[in-house]
C-alpha positions in Angstrom: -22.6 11.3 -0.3 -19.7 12.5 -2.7 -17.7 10.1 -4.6 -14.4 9.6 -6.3 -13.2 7.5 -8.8 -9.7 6.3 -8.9 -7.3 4.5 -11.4 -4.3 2.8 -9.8 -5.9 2.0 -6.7 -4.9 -1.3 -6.9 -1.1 -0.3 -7.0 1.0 0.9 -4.3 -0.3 4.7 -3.6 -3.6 4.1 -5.0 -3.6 1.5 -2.3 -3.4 3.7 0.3 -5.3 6.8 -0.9 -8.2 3.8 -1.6 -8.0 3.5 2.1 -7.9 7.2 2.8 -10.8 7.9 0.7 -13.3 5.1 2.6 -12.3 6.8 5.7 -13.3 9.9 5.0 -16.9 8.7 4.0 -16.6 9.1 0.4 -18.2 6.2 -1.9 -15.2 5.1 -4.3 -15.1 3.6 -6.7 -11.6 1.7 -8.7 -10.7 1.3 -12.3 -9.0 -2.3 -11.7 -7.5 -4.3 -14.8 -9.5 -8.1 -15.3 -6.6 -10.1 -14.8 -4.7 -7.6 -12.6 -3.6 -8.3 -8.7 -6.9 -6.7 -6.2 -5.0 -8.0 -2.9 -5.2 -4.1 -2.0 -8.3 -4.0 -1.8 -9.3 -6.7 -0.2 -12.2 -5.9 2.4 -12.2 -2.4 1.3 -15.9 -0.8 0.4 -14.9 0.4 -3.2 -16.5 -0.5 -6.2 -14.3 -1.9 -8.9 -14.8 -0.9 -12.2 -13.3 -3.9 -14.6 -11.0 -2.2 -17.6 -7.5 -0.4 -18.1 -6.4 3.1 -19.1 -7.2 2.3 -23.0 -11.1 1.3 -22.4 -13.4 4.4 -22.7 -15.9 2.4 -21.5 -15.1 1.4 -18.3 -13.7 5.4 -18.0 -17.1 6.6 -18.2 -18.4 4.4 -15.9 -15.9 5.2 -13.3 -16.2 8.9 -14.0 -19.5 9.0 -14.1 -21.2 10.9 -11.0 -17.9 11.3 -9.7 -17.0 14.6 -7.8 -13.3 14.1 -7.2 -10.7 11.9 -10.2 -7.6 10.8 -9.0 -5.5 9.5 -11.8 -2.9 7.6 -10.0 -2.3 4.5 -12.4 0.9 4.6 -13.9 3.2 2.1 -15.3 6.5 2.3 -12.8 9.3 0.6 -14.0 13.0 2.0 -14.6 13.7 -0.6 -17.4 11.3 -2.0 -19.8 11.9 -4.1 -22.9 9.2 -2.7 -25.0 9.4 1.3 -23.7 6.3 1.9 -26.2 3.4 0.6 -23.5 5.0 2.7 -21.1 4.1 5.6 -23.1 0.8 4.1 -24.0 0.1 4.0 -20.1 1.5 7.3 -19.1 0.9 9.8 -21.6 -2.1 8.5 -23.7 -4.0 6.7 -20.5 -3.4 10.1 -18.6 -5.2 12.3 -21.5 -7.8 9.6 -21.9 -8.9 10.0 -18.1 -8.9 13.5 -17.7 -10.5 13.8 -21.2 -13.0 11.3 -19.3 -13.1 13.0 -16.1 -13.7 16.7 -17.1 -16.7 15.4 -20.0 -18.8 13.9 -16.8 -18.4 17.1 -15.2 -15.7 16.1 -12.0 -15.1 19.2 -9.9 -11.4 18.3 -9.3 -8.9 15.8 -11.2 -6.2 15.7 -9.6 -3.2 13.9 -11.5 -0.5 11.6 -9.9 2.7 12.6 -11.9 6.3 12.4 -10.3 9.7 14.3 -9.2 10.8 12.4 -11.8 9.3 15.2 -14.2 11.2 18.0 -12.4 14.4 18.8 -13.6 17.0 18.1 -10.4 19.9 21.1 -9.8 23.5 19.5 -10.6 24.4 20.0 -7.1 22.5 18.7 -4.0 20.2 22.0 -3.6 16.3 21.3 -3.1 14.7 22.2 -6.2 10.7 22.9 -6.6 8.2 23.4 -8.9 9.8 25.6 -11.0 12.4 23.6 -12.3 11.8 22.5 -15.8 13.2 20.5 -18.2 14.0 22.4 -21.5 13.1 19.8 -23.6 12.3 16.0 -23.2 15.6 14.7 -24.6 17.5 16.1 -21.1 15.2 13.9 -19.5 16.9 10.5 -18.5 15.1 7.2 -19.1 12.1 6.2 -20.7 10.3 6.1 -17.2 10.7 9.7 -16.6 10.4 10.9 -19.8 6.9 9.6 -19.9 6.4 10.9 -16.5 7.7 14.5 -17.9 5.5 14.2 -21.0 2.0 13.2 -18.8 2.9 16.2 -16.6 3.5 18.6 -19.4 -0.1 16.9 -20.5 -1.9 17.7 -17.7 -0.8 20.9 -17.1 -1.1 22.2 -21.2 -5.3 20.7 -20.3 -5.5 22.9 -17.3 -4.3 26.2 -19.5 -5.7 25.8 -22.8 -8.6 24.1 -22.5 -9.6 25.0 -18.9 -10.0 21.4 -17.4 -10.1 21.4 -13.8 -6.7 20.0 -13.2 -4.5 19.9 -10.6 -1.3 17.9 -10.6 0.6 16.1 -7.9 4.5 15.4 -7.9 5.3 12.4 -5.2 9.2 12.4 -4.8 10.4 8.2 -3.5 7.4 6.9 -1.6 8.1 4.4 1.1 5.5 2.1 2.8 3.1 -0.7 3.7 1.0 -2.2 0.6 4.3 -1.9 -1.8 3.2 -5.6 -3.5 5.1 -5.2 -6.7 7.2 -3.8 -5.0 7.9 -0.5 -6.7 11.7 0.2 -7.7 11.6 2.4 -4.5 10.3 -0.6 -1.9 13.0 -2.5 -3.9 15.5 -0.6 -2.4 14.1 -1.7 0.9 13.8 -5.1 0.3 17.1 -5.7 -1.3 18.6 -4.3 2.3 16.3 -6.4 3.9 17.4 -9.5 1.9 21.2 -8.5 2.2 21.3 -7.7 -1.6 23.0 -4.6 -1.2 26.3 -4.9 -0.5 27.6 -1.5 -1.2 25.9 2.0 -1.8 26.6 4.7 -4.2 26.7 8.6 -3.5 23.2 9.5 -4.4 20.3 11.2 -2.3 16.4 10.8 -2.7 13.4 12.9 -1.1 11.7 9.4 1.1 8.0 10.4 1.8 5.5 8.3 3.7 2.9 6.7 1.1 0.5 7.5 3.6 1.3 11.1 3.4 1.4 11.2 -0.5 -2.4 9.9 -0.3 -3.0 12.4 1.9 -1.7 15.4 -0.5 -3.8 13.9 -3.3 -6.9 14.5 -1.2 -5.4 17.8 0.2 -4.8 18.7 -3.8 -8.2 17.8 -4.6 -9.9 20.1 -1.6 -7.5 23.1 -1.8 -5.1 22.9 -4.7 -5.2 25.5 -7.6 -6.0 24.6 -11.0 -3.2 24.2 -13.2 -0.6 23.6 -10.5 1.9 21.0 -9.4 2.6 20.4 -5.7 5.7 18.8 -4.6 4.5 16.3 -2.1 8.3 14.8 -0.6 9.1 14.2 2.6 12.9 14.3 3.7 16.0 14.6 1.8 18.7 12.2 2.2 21.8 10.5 0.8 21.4 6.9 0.0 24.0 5.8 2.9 21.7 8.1 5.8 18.7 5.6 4.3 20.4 2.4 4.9 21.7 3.6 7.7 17.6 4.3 9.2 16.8 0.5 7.4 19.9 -0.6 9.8 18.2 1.0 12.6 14.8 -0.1 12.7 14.9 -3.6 11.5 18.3 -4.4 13.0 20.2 -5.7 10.2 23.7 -4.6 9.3 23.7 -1.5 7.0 26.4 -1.9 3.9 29.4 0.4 4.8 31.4 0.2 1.0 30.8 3.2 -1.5 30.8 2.2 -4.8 32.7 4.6 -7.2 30.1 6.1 -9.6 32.2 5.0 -12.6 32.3 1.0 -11.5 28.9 1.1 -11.0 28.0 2.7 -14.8 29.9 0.6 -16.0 28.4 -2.9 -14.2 25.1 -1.0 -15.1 25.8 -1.0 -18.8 26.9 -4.5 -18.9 24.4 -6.0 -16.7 21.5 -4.0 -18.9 22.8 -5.5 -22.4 23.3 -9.1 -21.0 19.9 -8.7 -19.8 18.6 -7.7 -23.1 19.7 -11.0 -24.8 18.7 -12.9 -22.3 15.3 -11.4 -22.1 15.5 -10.9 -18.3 15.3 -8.0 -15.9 18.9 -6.5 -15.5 19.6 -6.4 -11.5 21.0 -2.6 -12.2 19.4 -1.2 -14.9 21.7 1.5 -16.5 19.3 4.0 -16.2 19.3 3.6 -13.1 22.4 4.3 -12.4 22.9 7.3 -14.4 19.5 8.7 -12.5 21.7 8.3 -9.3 24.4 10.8 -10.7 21.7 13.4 -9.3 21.0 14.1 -6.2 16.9 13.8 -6.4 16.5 16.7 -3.5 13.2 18.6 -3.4 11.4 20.9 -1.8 7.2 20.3 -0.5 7.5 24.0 0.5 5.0 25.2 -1.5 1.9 21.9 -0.6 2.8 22.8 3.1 2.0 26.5 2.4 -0.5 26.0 0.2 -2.3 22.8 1.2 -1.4 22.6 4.6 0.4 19.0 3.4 2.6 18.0 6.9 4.9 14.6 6.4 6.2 12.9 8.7 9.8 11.7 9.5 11.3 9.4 6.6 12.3 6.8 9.9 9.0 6.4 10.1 8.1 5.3 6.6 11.3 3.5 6.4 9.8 1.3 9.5 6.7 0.4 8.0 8.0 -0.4 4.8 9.9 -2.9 6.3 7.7 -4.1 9.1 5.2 -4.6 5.6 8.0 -6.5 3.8 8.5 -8.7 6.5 4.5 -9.0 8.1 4.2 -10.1 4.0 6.4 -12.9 4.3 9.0 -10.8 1.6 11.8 -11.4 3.7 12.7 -13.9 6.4 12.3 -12.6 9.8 15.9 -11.9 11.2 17.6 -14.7 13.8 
């Protein structure tokens, strides 16, 4: 029987390519943290191996015998008082499991990086792969910049040092097992819980989570080493997402645009306030100067190469919030 070890598989994608893995017959096993939140894999056949991206220990145990890596952990969060662990978690924790991965002798690793590590076009084109940053300082926010400098990483492992790597770049994933949830479900939820009141003119690539766990394993079976595959799903503008949300849970979709500038500027104040408070800002800056692109992308090169197929983003718009509400997140509507 292969096997596959996998970090992050108590978060959100890990969660579902967890699931994906079982089904396919493979024996898994989980790199899960000792105080960290397992309700994702609850009743699931996958043996957890106690310990976080810094223990080399628990690493090698999870490695060990293991014909397939998937290094999906990650530390997802647009703002973040202390940036540093971020960093720690995505750039060092990503060499340390390769490093960990390729010295037990695993046939594929295949890396869970992000769109966010692809430079978007200043208009609302699809980019793909090709489209680098020139240096890490264009890069906006510490999230992505750790997410550029992992990717960068990987990649530089594959080339000079011949590590069999193959790297994976999810655009917005949307779907069930979203616990956190991610800044992504958030967006969800908030419509949900009538916490958007407006929208600004921004677009995101929405993918199905279950189809993002499906390109790992698609990445890890036919993917070339040393590449990245886009795995996205549909582009759209924020309005033509709350507008889906509006029409598969029924609630009313927010119909005022927010001008770009009145939202920087509610960003920048809400972000400081939140500093000396020591709270979470509700709209991180960084956020809001993400949204001034248009994150549009193109999977044309997994479906060529990999044979990677989404599915609509009204479908993964429905199950995220048929999860959310299932979860008891959100109050069902009158």
């Amino acid at each position: 029987m292969d096997s596959a070890f996998l970090t992050g598989g108590t978060g959100f994608v890990g969660a579902s390519l967890a699931r994906l893995l079982v089904s396919k017959g493979l024996k898994v096993k989980a790199l899960a943290r000792r105080a960290g939140d397992r309700r994702n894999l609850a009743g699931l056949d996958v043996e957890l191996i106690e310990g976080d991206l810094s223990d080399e220990e628990a690493l090698r145990a999870g490695c060990a015998g293991a014909r397939f890596v998937f290094h999906v952990a990650a530390d997802y969060r647009i703002w973040a008082p202390n940036p540093e662990s971020m960093y720690r978690a995505n750039v060092a924790g990503t060499e340390s499991v390769i490093r960990a991965a390729a010295k037990a002798g695993a046939e594929k690793i295949v890396h869970c990086s992000s769109v966010a590590a692809i430079a978007p076009a200043h208009d609302k084109t699809p980019v793909d792969e090709t489209h680098e940053y020139s240096s890490v300082t264009d890069v906006v926010s510490d999230y992505k910049k750790s997410k550029y400098l992992s990717d960068v990483l990987a990649r530089r492992l594959a080339k000079d040092e011949g590590l069999p790597v193959v790297v994976v770049n999810p655009a917005a994933p949307i779907g069930p097992f979203d616990i956190k949830p991610t800044p992504t479900g958030r967006i969800v939820l908030d419509f949900l819980t009538g916490r958007l009141p407006s929208y600004i003119d921004t677009g995101l690539n929405v993918v199905h989570v279950e189809d993002v766990a499906l390109g790992h394993w698609l990445a890890a079976t036919k993917g070339r080493l040393g590449e990245r595959y886009i795995l996205g799903g549909e582009n759209l503008t924020l309005k033509r997402v709350l507008d889906l949300l509006s029409e598969v849970s029924g609630r009313p979709a927010p119909r005022f645009k927010t001008p770009y500038a009145v939202a920087y500027a509610f960003g920048a104040v809400d972000t400081a306030l939140a500093r000396l408070r020591g709270t979470e800002p509700m709209a991180p800056l960084d956020a809001i100067r993400m949204a001034r692109h248009y994150m549009w992308f193109s999977s044309d090169k997994a479906k060529k190469e990999l044979g990677y197929a989404p599915r609509a983003a009204r479908s993964a718009l429905k199950a995220a919030a048929d999860w959310f509400l299932a979860n008891g997140y959100v109050k069902a509507a009158a």
